[in-house]
N, C-alpha and C positions, 0 to 999 in steps of 0.2 A: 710729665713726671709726677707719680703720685706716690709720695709720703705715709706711710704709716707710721706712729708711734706706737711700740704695745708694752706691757707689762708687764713684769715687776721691775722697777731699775733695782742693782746689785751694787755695792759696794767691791771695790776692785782692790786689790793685791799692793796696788799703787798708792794708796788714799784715795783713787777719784771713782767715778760713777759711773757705770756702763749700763746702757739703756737700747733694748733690742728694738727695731725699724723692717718695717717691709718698705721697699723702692722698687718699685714696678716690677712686684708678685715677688723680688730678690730679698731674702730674709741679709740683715745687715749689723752690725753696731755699734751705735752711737757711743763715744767714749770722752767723759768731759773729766779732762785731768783736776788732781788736786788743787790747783793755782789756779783753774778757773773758778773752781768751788769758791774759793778764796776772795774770789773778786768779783763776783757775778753780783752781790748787793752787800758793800761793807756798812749796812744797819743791821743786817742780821745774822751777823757770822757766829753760825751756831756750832757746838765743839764737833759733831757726826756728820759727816763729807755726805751723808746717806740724807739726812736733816736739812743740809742746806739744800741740797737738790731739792727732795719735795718742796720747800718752801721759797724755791726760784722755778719750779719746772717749765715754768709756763715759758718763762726769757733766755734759759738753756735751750727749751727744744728751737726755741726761732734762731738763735745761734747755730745749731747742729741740722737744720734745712736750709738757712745760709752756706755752709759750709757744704753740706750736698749738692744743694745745686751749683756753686764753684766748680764741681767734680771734683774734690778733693776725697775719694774712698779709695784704698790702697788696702786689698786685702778681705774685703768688705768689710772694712772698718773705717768708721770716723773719728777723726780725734778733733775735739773740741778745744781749743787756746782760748789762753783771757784776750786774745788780739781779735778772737771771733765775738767778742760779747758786744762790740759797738756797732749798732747797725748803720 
C-alpha cells in the first residue's frame, strides 16, 4: 500500500481540514474534522483550524495513514477522529 500526501490542505465548510492523498495511483481525501483540530496538541490551539493543521501536520498525517491502512475510506474519503490521534 503506498501513500501519498499532496498539496494544499483547504479549509472545509465544517471548521476542519481536508487534505488530498494518492493510495495506489487512487487520488483520495483525507478529512481531519474540527474536534480533531482541537485536540491533536492542546499547547498550540491556535484560533485558524487551517493554522493548527500546518502546525501539527506531521502527527495528523500519521493519524490519517493509520486510519487508511484500517481500511476505513468510504467514498474515497478519510475522516480523521480525535479517537485516531492515539497511536
Amino acid at each position: 500500500m503506498t501513500i501519498e500526501f499532496l498539496a494544499p490542505s483547504v479549509a472545509g465548510e465544517d471548521g476542519g481540514v481536508s487534505l488530498p492523498a494518492v493510495l495506489d495511483g487512487q487520488t483520495i481525501v483525507c478529512h481531519f474534522t474540527v474536534e480533531t483540530l482541537r485536540d491533536v496538541n492542546q499547547r498550540t490551539r491556535l484560533s485558524a483550524a487551517i493554522n493548527q493543521y500546518m502546525a501539527n501536520a506531521a502527527k495528523l498525517k500519521a493519524a490519517a495513514e493509520r486510519v487508511i491502512r484500517a481500511g476505513r475510506i468510504e467514498n474515497d474519503q478519510v475522516v480523521v477522529l480525535p479517537g485516531d490521534l492515539r497511536a
